[in-house]
Chimera marker file (.cmm) of the C-alpha trace (Angstrom):
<marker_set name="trace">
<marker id="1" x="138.489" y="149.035" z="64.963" r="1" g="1" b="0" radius="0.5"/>
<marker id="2" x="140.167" y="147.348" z="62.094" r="1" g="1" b="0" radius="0.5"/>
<marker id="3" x="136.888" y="146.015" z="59.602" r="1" g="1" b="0" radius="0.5"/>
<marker id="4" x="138.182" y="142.893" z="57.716" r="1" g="1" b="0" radius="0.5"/>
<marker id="5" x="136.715" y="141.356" z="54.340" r="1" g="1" b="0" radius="0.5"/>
<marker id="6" x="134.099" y="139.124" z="55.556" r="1" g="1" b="0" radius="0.5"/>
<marker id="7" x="131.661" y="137.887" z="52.945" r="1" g="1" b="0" radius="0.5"/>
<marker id="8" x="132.320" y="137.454" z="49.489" r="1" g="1" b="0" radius="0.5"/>
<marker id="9" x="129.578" y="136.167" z="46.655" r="1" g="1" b="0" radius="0.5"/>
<marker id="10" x="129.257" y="136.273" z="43.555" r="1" g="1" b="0" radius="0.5"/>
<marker id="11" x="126.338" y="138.784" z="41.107" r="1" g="1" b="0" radius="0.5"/>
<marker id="12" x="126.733" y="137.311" z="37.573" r="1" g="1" b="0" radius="0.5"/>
<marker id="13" x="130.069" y="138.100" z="36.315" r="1" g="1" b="0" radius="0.5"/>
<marker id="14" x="131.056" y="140.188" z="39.254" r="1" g="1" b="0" radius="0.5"/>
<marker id="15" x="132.185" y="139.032" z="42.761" r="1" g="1" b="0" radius="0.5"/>
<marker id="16" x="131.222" y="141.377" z="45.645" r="1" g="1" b="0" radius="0.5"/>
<marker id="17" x="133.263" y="141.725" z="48.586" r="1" g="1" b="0" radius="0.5"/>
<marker id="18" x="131.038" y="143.149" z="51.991" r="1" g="1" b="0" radius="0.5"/>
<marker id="19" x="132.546" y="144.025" z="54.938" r="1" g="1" b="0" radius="0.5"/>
<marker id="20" x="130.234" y="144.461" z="58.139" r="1" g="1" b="0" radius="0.5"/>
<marker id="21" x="129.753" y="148.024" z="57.709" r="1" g="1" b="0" radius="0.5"/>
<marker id="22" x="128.246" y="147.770" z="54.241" r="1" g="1" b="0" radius="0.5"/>
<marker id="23" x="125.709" y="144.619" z="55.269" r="1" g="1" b="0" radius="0.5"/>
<marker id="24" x="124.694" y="146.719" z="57.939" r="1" g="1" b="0" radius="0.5"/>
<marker id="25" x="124.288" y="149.860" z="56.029" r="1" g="1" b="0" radius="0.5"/>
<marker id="26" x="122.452" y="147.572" z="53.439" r="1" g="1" b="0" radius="0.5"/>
<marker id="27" x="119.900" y="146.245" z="56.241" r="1" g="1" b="0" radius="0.5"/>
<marker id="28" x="117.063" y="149.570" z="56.595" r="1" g="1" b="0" radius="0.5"/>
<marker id="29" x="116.573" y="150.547" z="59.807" r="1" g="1" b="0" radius="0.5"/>
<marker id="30" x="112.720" y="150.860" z="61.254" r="1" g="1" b="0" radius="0.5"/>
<marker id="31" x="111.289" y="154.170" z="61.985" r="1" g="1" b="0" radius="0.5"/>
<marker id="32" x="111.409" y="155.199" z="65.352" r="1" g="1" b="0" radius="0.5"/>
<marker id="33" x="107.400" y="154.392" z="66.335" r="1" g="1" b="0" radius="0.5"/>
<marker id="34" x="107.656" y="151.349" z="64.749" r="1" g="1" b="0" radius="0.5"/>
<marker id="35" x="110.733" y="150.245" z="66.761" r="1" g="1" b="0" radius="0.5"/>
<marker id="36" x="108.672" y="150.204" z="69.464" r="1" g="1" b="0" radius="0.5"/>
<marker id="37" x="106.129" y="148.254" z="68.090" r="1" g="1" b="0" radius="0.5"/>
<marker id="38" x="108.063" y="145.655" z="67.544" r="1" g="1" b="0" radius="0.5"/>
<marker id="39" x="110.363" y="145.359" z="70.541" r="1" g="1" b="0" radius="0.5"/>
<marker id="40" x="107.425" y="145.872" z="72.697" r="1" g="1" b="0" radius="0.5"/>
<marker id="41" x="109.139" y="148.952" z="74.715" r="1" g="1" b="0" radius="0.5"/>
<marker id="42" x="106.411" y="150.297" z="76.734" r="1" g="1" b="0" radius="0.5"/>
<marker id="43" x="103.705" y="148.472" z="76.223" r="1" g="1" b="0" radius="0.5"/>
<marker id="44" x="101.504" y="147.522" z="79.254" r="1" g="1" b="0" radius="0.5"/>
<marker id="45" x="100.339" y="143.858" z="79.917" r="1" g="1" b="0" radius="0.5"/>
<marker id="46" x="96.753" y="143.900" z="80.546" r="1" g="1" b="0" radius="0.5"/>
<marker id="47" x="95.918" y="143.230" z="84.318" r="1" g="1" b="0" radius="0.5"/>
<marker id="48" x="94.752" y="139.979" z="84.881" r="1" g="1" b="0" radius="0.5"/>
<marker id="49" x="92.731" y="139.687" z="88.071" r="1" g="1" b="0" radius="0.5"/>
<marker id="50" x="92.855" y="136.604" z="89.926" r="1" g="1" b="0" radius="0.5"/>
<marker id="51" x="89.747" y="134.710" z="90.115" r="1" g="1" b="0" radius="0.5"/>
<marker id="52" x="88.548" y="132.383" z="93.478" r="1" g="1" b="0" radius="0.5"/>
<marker id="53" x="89.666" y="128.693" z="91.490" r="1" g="1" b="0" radius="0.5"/>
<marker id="54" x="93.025" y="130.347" z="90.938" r="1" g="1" b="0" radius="0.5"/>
<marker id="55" x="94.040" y="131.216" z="94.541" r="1" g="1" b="0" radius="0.5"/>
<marker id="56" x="92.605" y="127.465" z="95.030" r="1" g="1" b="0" radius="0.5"/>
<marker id="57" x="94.776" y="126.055" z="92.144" r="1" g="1" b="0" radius="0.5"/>
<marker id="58" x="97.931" y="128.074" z="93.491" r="1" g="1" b="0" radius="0.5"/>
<marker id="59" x="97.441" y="127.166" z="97.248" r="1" g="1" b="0" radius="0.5"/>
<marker id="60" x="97.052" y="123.460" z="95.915" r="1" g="1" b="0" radius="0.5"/>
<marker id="61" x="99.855" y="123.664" z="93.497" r="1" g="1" b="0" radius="0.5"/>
<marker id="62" x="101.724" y="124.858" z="96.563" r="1" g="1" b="0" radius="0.5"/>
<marker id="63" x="100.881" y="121.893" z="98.509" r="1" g="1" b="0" radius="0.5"/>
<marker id="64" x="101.994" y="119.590" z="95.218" r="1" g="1" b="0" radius="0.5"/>
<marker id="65" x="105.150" y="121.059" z="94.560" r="1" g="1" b="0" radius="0.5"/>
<marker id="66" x="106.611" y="123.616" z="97.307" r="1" g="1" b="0" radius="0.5"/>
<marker id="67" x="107.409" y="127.315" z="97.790" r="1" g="1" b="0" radius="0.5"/>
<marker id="68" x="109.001" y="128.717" z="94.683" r="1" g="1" b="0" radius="0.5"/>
<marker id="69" x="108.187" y="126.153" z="92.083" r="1" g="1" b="0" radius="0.5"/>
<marker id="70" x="105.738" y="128.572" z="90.000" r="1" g="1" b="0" radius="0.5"/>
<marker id="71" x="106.266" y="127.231" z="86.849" r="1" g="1" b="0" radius="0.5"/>
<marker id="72" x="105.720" y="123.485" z="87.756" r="1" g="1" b="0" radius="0.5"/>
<marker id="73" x="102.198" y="125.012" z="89.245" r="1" g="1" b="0" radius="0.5"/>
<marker id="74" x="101.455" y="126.790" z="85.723" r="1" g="1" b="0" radius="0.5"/>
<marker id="75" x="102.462" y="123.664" z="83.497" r="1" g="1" b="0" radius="0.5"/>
<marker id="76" x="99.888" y="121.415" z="85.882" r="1" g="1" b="0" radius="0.5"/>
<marker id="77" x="97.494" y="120.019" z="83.592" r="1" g="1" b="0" radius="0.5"/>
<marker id="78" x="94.879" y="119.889" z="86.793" r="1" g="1" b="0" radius="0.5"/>
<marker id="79" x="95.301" y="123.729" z="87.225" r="1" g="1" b="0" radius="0.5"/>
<marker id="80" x="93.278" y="125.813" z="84.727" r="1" g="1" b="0" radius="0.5"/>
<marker id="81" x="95.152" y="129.197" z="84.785" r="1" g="1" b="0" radius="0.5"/>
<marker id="82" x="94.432" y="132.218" z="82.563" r="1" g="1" b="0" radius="0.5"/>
<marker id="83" x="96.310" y="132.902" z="79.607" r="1" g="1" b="0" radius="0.5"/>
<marker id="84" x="99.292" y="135.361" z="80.094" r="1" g="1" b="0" radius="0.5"/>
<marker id="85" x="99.638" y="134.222" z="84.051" r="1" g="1" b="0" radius="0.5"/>
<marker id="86" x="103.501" y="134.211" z="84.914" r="1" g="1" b="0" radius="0.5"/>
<marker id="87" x="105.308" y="132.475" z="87.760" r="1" g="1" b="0" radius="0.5"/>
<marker id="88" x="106.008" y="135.858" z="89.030" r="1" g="1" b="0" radius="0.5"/>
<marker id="89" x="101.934" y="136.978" z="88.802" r="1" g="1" b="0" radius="0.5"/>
<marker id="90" x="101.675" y="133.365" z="91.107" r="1" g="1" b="0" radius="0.5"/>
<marker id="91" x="104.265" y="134.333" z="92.965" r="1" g="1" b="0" radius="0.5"/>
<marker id="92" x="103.078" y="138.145" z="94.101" r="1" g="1" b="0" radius="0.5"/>
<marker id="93" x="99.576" y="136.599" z="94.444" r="1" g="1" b="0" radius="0.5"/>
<marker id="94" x="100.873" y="134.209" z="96.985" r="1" g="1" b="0" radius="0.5"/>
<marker id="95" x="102.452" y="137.019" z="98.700" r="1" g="1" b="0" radius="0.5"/>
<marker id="96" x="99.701" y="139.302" z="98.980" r="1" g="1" b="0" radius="0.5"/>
<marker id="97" x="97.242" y="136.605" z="100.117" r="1" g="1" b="0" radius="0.5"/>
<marker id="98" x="99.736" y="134.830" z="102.307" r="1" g="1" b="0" radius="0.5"/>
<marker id="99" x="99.501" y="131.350" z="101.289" r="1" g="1" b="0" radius="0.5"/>
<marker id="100" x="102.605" y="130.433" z="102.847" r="1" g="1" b="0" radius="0.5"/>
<marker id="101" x="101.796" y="130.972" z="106.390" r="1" g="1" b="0" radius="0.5"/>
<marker id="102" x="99.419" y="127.931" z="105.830" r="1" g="1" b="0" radius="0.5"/>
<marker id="103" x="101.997" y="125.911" z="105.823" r="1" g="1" b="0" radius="0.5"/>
<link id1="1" id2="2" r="1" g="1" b="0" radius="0.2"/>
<link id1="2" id2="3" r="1" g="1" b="0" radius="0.2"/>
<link id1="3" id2="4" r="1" g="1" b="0" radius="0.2"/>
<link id1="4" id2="5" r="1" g="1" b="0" radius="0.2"/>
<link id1="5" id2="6" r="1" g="1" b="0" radius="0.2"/>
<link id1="6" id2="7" r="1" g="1" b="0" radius="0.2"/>
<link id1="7" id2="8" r="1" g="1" b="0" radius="0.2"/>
<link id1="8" id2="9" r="1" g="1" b="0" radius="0.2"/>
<link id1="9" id2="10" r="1" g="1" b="0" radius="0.2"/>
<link id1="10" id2="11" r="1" g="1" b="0" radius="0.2"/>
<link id1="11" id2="12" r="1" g="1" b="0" radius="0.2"/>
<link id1="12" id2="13" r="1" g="1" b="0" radius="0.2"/>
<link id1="13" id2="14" r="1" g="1" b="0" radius="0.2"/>
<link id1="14" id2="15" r="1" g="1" b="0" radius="0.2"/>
<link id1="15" id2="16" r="1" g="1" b="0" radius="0.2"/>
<link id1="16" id2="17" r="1" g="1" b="0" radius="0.2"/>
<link id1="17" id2="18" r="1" g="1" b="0" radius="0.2"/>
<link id1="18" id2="19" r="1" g="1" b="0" radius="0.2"/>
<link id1="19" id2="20" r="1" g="1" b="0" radius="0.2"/>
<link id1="20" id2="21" r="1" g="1" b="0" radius="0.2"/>
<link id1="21" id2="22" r="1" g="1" b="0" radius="0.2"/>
<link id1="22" id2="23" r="1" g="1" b="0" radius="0.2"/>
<link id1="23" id2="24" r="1" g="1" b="0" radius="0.2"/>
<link id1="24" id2="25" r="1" g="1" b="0" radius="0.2"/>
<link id1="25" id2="26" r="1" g="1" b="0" radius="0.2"/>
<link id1="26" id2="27" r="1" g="1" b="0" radius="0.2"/>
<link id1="27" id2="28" r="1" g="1" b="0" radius="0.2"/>
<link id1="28" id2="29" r="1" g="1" b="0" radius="0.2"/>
<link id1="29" id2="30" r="1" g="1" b="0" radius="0.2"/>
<link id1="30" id2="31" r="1" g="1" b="0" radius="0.2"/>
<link id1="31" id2="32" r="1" g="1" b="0" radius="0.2"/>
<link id1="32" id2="33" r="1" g="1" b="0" radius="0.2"/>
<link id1="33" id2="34" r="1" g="1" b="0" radius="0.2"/>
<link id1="34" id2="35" r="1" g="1" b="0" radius="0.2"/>
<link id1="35" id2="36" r="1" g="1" b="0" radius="0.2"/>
<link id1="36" id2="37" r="1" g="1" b="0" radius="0.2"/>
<link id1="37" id2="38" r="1" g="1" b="0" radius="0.2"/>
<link id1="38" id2="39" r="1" g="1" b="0" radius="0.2"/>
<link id1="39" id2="40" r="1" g="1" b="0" radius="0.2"/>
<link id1="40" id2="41" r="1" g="1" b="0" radius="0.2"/>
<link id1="41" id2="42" r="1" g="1" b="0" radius="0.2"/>
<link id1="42" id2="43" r="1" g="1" b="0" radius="0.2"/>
<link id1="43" id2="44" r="1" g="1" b="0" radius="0.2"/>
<link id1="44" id2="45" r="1" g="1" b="0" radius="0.2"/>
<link id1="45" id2="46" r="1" g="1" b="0" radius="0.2"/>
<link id1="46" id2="47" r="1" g="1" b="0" radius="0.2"/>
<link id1="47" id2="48" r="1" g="1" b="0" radius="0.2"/>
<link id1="48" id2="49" r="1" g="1" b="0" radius="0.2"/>
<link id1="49" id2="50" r="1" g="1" b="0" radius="0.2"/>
<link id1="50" id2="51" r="1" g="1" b="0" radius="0.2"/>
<link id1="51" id2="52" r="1" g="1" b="0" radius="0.2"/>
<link id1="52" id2="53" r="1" g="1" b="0" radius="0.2"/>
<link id1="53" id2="54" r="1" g="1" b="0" radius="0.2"/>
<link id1="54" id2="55" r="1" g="1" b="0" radius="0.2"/>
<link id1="55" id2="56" r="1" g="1" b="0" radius="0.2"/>
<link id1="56" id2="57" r="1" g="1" b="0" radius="0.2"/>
<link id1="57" id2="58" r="1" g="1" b="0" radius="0.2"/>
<link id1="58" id2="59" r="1" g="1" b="0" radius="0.2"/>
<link id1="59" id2="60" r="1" g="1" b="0" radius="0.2"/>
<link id1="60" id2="61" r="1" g="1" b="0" radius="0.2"/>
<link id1="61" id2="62" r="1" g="1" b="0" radius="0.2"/>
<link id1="62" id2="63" r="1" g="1" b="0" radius="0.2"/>
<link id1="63" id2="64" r="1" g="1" b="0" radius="0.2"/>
<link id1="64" id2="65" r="1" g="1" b="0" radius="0.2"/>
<link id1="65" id2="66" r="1" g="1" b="0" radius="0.2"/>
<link id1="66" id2="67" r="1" g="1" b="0" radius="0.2"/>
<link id1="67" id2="68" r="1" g="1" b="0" radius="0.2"/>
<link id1="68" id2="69" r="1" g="1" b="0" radius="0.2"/>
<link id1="69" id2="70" r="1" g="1" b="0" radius="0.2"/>
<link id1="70" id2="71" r="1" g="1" b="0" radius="0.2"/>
<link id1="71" id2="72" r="1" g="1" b="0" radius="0.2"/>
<link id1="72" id2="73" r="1" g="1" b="0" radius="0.2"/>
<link id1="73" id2="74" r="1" g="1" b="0" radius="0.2"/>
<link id1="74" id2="75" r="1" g="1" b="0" radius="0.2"/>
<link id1="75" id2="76" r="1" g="1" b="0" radius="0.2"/>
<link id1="76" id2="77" r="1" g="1" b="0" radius="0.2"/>
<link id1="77" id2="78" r="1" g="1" b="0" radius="0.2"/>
<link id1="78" id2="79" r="1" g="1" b="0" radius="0.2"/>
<link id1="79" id2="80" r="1" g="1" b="0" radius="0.2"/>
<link id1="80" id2="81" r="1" g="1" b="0" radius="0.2"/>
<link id1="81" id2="82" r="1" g="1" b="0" radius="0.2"/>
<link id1="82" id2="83" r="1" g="1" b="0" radius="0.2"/>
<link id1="83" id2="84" r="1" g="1" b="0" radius="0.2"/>
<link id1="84" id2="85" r="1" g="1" b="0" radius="0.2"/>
<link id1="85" id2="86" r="1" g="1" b="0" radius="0.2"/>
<link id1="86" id2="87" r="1" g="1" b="0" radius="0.2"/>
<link id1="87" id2="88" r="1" g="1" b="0" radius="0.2"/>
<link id1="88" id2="89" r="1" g="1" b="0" radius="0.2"/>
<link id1="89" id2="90" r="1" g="1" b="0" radius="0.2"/>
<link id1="90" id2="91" r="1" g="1" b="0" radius="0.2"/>
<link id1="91" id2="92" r="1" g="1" b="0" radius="0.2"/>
<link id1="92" id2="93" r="1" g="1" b="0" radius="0.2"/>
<link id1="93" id2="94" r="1" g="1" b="0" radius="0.2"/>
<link id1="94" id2="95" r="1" g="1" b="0" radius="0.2"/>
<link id1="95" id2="96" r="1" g="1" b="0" radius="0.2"/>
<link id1="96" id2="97" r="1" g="1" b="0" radius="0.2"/>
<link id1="97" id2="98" r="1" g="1" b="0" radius="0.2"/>
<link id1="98" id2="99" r="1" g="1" b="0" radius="0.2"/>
<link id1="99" id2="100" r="1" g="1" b="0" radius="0.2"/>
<link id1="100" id2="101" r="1" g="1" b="0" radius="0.2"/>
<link id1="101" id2="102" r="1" g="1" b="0" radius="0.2"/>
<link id1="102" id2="103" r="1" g="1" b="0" radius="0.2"/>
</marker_set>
C-alpha cells in the first residue's frame, strides 16, 4: 500500500511532515496485561440474582409495554432494577420463569 504525506506542522523553524506509519509508530503501545485491562477482554460480570420485586417489575413491565421491549421496561421510572441489569438479563429471566405463557 502506497503511504501518502498526510499531516504536516510546524516545530519552531522546522516543518515536519508524518505519514501514518510514523504517527502510529509515535503512539506507544500498552503492555500486553494491561491491554486487557482496558478493553475489558475476559473479564466476568458479576452475577446478579434476581430478586422477588424484579420478576414483579418485569412481568408488569411486560404487561405495559409487550414481549421484547426490554429496554423500555429498564428505563421505567416505576421499576426499580439493579444496577448492571441488561435487556438481555430481562429477557433470559423471562424465559426461564415463563412469563410469557401468562399472557
Amino acid at each position: 500500500m502506497h503511504e501518502s504525506v498526510d499531516t504536516s506542522f510546524t516545530n519552531g523553524n522546522k516543518t515536519i511532515i508524518e505519514t501514518p506509519s510514523q504517527r502510529r509508530a509515535s503512539v506507544p503501545k500498552p503492555k500486553r496485561e494491561n491491554a486487557f485491562k482496558l478493553t475489558g477482554i475476559g473479564v466476568r460480570r458479576k452475577i446478579l440474582m434476581f430478586t422477588p420485586e424484579e420478576d414483579k417489575y418485569t412481568k408488569a413491565g411486560l404487561k405495559r409495554y409487550g414481549f421484547g421491549q426490554w429496554q423500555a421496561i429498564l428505563r421505567d421510572p416505576d421499576f426499580y432494577f439493579q444496577t448492571g441489569r441488561t435487556a438481555n438479563s430481562l429477557l433470559s429471566r423471562a424465559a426461564q420463569i415463563k412469563i410469557w405463557i401468562i399472557f
